[in-house]
Backbone as JSON Lines, residues from 0, in Angstrom:
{"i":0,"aa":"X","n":[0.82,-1.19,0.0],"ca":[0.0,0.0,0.0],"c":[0.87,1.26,0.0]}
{"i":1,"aa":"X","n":[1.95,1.23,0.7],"ca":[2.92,2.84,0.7],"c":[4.31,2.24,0.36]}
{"i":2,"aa":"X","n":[3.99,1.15,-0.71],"ca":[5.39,0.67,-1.56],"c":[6.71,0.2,-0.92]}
{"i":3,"aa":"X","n":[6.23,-0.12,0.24],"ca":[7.23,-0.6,0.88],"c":[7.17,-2.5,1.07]}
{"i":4,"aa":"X","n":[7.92,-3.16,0.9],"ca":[7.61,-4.99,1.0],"c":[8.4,-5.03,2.03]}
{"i":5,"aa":"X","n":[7.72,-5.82,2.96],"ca":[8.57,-6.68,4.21],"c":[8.25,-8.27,4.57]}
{"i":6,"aa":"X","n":[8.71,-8.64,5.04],"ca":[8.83,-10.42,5.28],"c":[7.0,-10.7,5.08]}
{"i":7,"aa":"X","n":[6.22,-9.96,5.49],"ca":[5.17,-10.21,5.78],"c":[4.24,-9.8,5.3]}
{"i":8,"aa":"X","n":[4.62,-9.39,3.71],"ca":[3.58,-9.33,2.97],"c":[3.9,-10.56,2.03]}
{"i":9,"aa":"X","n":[4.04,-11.13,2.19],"ca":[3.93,-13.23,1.21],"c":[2.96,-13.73,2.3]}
{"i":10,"aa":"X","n":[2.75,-12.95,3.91],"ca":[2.04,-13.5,4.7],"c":[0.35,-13.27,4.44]}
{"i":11,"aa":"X","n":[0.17,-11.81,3.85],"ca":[-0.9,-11.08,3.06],"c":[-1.48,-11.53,2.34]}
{"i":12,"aa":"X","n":[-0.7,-11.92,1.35],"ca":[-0.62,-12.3,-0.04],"c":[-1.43,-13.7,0.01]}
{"i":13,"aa":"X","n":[-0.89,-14.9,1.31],"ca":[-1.4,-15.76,1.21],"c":[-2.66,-15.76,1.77]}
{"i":14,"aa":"X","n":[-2.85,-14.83,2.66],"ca":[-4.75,-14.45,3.18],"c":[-5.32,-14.58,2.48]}
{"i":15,"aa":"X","n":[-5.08,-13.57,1.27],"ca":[-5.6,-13.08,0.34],"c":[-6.22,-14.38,-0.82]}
{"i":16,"aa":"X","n":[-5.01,-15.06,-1.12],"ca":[-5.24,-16.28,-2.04],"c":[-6.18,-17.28,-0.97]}
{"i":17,"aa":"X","n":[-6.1,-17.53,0.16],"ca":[-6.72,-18.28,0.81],"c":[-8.06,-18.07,0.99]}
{"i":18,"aa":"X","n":[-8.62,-16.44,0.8],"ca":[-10.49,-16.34,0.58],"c":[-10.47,-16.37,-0.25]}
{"i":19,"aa":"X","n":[-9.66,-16.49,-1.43],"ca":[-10.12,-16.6,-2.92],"c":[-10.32,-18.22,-3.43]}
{"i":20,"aa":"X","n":[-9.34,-19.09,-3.08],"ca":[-9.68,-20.21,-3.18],"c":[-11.22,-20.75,-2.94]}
{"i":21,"aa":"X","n":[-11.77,-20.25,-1.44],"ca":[-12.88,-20.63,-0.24],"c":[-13.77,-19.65,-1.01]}
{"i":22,"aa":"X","n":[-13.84,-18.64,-1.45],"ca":[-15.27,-18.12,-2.05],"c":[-15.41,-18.14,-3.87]}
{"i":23,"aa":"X","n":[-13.79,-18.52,-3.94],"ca":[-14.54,-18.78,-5.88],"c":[-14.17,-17.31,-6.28]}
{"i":24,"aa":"X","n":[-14.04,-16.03,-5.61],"ca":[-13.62,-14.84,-6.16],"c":[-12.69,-13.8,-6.35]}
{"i":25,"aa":"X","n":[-12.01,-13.71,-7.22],"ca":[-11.02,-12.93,-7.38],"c":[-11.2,-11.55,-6.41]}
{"i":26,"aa":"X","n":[-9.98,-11.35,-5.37],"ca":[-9.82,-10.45,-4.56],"c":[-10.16,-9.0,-5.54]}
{"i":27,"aa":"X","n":[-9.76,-8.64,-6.54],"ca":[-9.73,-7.54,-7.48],"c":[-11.61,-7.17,-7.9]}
{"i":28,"aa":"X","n":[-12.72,-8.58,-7.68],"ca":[-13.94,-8.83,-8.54],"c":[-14.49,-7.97,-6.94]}
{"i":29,"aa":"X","n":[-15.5,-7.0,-7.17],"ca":[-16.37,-6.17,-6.96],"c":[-17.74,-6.63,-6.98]}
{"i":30,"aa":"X","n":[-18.05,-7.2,-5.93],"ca":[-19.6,-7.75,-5.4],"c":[-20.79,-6.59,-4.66]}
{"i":31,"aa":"X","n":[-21.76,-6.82,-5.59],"ca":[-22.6,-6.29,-4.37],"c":[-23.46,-5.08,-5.82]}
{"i":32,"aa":"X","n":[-24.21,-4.15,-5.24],"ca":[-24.86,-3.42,-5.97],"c":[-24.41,-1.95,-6.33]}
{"i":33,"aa":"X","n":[-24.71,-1.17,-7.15],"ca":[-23.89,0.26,-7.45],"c":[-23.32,1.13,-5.83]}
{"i":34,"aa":"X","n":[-24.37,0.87,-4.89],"ca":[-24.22,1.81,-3.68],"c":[-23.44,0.79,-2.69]}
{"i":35,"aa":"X","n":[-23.43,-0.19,-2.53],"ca":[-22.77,-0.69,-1.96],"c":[-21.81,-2.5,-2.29]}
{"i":36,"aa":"X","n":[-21.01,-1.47,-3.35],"ca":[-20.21,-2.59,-3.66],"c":[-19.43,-2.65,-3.2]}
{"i":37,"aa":"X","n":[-18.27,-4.2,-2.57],"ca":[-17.24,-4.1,-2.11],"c":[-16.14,-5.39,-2.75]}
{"i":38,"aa":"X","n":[-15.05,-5.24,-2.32],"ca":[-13.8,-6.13,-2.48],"c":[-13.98,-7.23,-1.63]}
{"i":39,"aa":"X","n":[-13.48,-8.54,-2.13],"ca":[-13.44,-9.99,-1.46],"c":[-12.81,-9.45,-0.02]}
{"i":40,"aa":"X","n":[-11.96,-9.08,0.3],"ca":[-11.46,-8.89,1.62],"c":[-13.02,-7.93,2.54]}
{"i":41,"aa":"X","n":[-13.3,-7.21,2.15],"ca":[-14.36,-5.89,2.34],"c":[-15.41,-7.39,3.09]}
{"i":42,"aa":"X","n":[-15.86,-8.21,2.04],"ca":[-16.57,-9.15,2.28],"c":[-16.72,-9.77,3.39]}
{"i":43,"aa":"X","n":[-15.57,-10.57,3.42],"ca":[-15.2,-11.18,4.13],"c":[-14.92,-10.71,5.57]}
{"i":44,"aa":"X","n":[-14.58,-9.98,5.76],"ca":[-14.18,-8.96,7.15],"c":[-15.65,-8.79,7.78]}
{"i":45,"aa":"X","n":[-16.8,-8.85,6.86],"ca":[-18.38,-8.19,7.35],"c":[-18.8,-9.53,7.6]}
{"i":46,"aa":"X","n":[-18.55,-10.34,7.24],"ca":[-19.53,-12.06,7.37],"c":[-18.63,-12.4,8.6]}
{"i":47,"aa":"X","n":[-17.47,-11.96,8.98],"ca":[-16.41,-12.84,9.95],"c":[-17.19,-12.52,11.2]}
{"i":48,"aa":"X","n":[-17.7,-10.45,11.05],"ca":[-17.81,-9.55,12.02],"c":[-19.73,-10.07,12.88]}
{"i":49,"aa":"X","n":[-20.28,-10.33,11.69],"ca":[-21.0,-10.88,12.01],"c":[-21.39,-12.7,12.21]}
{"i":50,"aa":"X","n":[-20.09,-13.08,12.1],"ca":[-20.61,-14.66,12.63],"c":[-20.84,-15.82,11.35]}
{"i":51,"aa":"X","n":[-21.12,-14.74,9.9],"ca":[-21.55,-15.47,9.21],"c":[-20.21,-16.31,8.29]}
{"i":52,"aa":"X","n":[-19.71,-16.54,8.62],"ca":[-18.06,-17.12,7.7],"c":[-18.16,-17.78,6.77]}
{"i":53,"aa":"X","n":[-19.58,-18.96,6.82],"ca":[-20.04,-19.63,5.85],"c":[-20.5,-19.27,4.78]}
{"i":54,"aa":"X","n":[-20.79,-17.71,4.68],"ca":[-21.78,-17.11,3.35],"c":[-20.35,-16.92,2.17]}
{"i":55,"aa":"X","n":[-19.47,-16.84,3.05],"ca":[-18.39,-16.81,2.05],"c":[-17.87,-17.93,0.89]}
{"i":56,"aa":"X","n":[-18.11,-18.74,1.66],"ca":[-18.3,-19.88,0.31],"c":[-18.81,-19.99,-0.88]}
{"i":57,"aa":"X","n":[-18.0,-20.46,-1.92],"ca":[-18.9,-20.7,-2.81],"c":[-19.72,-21.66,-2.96]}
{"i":58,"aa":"X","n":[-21.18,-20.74,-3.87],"ca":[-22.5,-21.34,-3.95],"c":[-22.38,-23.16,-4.1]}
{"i":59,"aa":"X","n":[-21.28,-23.21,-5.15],"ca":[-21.48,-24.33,-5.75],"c":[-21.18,-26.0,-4.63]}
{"i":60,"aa":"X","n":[-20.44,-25.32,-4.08],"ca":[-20.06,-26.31,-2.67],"c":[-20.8,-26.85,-1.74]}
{"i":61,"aa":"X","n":[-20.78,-28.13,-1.83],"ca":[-21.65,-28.73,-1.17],"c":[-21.82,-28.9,0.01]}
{"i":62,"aa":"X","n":[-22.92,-28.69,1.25],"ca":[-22.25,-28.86,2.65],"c":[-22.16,-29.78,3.07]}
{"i":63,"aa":"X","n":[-22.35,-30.83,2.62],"ca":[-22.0,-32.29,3.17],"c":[-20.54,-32.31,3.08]}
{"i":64,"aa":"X","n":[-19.88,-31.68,1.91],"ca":[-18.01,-31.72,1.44],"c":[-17.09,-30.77,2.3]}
{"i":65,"aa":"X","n":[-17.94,-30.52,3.44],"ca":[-16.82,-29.92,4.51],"c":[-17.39,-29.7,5.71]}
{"i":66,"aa":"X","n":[-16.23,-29.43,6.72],"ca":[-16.34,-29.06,8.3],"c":[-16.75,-27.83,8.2]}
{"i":67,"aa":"X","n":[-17.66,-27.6,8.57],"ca":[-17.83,-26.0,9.22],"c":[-16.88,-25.2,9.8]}
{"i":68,"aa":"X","n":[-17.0,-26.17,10.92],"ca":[-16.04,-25.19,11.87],"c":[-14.5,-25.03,11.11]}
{"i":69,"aa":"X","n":[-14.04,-26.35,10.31],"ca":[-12.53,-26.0,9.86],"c":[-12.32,-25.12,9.2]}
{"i":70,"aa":"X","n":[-13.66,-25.03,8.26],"ca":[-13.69,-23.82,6.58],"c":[-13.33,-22.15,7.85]}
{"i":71,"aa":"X","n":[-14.78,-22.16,8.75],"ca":[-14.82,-21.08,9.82],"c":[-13.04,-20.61,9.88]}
{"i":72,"aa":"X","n":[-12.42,-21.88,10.5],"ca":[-10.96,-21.41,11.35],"c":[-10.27,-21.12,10.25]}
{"i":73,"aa":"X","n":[-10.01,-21.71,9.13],"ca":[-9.58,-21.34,7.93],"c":[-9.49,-20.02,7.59]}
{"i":74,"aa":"X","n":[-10.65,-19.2,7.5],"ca":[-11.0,-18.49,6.8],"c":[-10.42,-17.44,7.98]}
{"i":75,"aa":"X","n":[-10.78,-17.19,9.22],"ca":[-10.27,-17.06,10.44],"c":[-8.21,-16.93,10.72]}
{"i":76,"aa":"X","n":[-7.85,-17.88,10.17],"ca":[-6.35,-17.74,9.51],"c":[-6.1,-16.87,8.64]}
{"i":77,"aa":"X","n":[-6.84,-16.91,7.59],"ca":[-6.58,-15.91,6.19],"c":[-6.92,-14.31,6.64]}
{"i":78,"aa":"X","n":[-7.62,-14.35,7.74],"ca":[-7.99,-12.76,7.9],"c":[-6.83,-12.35,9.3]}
{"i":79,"aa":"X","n":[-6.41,-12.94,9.81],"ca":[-5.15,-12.9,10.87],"c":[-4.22,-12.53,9.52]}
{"i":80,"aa":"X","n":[-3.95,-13.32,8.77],"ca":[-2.82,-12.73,7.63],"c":[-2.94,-11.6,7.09]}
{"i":81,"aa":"X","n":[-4.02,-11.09,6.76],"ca":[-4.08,-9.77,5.91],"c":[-4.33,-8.45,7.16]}
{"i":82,"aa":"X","n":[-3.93,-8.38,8.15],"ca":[-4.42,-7.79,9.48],"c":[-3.21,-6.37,8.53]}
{"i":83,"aa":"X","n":[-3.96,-4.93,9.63],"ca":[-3.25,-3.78,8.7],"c":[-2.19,-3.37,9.25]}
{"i":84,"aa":"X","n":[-1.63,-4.08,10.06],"ca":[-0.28,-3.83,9.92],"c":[0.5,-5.15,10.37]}
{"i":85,"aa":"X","n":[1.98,-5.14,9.76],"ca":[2.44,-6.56,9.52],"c":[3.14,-6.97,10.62]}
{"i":86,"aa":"X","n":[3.29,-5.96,11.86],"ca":[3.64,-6.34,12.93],"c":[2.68,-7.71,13.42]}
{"i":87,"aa":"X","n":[0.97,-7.14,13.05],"ca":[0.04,-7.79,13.62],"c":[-0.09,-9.41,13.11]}
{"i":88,"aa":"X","n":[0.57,-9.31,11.96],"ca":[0.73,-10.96,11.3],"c":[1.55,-11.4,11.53]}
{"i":89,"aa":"X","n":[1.04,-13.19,11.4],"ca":[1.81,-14.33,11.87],"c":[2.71,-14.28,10.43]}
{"i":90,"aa":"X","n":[3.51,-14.45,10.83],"ca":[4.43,-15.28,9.75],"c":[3.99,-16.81,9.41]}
{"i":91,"aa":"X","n":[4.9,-16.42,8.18],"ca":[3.94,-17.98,7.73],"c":[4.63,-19.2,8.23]}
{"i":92,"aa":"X","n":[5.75,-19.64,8.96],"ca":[5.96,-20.36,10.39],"c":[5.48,-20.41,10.81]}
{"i":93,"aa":"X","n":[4.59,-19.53,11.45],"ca":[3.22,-19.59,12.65],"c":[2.01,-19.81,12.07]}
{"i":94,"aa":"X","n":[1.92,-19.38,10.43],"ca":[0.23,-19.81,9.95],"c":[0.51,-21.47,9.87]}
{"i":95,"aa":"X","n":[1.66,-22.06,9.45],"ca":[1.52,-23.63,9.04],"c":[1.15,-24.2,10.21]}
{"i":96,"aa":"X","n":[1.84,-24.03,11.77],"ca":[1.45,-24.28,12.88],"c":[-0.24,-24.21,13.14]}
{"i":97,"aa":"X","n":[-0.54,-22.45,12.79],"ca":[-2.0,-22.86,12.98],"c":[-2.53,-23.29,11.87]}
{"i":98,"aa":"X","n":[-2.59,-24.32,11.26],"ca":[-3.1,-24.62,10.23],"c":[-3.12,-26.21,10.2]}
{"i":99,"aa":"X","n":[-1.97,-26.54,10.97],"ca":[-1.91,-28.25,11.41],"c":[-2.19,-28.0,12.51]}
{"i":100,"aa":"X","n":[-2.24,-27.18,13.76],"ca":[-3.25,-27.6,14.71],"c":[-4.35,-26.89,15.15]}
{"i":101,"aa":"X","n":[-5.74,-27.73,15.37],"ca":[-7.17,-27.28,15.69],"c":[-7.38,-26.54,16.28]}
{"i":102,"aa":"X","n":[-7.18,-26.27,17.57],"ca":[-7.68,-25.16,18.73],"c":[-6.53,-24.12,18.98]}
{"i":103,"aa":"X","n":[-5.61,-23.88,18.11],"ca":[-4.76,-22.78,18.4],"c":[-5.3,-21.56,17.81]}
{"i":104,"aa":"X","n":[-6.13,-21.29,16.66],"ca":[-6.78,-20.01,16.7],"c":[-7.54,-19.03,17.89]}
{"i":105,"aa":"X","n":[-8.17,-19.87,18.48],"ca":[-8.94,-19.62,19.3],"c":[-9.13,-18.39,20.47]}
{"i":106,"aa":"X","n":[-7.38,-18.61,20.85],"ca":[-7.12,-17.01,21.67],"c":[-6.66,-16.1,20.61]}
{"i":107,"aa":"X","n":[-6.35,-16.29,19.14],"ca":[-6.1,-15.3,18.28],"c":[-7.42,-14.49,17.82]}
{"i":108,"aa":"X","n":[-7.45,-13.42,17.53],"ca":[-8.72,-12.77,16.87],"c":[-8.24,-11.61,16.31]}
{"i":109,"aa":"X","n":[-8.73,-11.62,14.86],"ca":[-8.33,-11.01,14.09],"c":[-8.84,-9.63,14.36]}
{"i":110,"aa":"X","n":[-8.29,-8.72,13.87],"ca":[-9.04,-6.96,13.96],"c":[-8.82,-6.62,12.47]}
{"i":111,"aa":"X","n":[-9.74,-5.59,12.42],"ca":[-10.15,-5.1,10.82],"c":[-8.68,-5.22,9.9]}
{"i":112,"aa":"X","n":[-8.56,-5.61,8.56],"ca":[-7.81,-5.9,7.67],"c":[-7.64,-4.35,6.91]}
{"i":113,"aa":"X","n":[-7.1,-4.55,6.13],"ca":[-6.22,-3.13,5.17],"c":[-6.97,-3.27,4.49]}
{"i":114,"aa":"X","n":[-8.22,-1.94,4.02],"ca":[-8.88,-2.31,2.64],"c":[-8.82,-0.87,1.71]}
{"i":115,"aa":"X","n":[-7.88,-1.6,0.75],"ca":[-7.38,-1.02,-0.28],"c":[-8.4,-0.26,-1.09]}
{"i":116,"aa":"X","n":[-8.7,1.11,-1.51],"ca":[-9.54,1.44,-2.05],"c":[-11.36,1.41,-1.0]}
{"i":117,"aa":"X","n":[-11.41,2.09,-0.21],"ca":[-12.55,1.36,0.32],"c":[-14.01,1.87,-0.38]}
{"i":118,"aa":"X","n":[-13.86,3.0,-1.0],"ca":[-14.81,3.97,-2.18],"c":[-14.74,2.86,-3.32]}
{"i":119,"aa":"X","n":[-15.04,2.02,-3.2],"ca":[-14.77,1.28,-4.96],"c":[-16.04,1.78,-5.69]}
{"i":120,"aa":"X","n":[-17.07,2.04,-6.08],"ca":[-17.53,2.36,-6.77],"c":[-18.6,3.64,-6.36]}
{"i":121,"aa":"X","n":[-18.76,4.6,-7.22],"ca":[-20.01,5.79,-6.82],"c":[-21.11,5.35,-7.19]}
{"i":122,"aa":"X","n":[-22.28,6.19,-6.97],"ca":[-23.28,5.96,-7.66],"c":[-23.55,5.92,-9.14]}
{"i":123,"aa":"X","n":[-22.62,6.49,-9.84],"ca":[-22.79,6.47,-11.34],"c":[-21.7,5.33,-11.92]}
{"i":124,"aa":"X","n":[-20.99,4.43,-10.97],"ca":[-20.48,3.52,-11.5],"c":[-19.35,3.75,-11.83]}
{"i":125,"aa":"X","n":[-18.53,4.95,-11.13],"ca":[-16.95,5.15,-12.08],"c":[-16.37,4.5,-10.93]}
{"i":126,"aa":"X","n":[-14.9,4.21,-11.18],"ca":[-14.12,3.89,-10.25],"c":[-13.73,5.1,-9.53]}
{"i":127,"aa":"X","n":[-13.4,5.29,-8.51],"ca":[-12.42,5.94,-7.09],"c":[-11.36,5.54,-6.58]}
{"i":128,"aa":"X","n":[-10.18,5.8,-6.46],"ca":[-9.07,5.86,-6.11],"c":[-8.15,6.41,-5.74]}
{"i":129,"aa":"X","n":[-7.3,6.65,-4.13],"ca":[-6.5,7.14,-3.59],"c":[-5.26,6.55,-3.51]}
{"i":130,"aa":"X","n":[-4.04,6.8,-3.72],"ca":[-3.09,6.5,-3.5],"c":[-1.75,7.36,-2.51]}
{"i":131,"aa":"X","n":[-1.37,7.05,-1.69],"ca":[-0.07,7.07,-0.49],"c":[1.05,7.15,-1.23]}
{"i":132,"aa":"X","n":[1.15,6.4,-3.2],"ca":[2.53,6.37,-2.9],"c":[3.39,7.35,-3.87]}
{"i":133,"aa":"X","n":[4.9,7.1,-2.57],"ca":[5.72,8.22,-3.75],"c":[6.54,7.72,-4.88]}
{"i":134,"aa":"X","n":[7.2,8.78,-5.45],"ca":[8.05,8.17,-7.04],"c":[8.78,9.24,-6.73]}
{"i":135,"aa":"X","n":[10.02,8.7,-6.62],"ca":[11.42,9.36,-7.25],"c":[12.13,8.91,-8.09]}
{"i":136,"aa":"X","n":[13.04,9.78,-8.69],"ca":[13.94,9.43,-9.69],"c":[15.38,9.68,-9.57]}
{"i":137,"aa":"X","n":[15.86,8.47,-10.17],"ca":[17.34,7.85,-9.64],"c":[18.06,9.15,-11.03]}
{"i":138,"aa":"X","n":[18.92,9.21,-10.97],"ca":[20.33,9.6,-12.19],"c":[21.3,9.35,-12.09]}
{"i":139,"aa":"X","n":[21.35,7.52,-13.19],"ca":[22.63,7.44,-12.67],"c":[23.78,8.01,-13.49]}
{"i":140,"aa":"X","n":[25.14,8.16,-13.3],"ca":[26.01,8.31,-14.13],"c":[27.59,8.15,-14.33]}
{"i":141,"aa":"X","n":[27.63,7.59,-15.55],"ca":[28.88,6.95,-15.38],"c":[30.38,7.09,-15.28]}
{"i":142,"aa":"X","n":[31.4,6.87,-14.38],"ca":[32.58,7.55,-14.06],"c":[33.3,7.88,-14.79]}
C-alpha cells in the first residue's frame, strides 16, 4: 500500500489467495450493488464480524463436502494474515502451525484488515481511487 515490501507481505498475499480459493472470487472482482459494492477482503471482514463465515463460500459447494467449523478457522487464519499492519501478522511459520493444529486459533482474533480502495464504486459507476505512494527518480552516471 505505501510501496514498501517486508517479510510479511507473502504473509498477506497468502490471506488473500486463501479467501479466494474458499469463495470462488477474485480479490480484485467487486460484489454487491452500485451503492454498496465491495472487495473480497471488504466481504469477508463483514460475514467474519457478524458470525456469518459460511456465506463466504462458494455457492457451488456442497455442505456435506466440509467441516464447518474448519472452513470457519480457515477463513479465520486468512484474515489474521491480511491484518493492517504486519507487525500484527503471523508469519507464515506460525500460519503452518496454525493450520496443522485445531484449537490454536482460538485465543487469536483477528481486527479489521487493510482495505485497499474502500470507495470502490459511486453511484454512477466510475471507479475511485487514492493513492499514499511516492516516485522518485534515480540519475545514474557513469565515471
Amino acid at each position: 500500500m505505501h510501496g514498501q515490501l517486508s517479510e510479511k507481505a507473502d504473509t498477506y498475499s497468502f490471506g488473500i489467495v486463501v479467501l479466494e480459493i474458499i469463495s470462488g472470487q477474485k480479490s480484485t472482482d467487486v460484489k454487491g450493488d452500485e451503492e454498496s459494492s465491495e472487495y473480497l477482503l471488504q466481504r469477508s471482514w463483514k460475514l467474519y464480524e457478524r458470525g456469518s463465515h459460511l456465506e463466504l463460500l462458494e455457492e457451488g459447494i456442497d455442505p456435506d463436502e466440509y467441516d464447518a467449523e474448519e472452513v470457519k478457522r480457515i477463513i479465520e487464519i486468512a484474515l489474521l494474515c491480511t491484518q493492517a499492519t504486519a507487525a500484527a501478522r503471523p508469519t507464515m511459520s506460525e500460519v503452518v502451525v496454525l493450520l496443522k493444529s485445531r484449537n490454536s486459533v482460538e485465543h487469536l482474533r483477528p481486527t479489521m484488515p487493510v482495505f485497499v480502495g474502500t470507495n470502490v464504486m459511486t453511484r454512477e459507476g466510475n471507479s475511485t481511487s487514492s493513492s499514499n505512494a511516492n516516485a522518485s527518480i534515480s540519475i545514474v552516471s557513469a565515471r
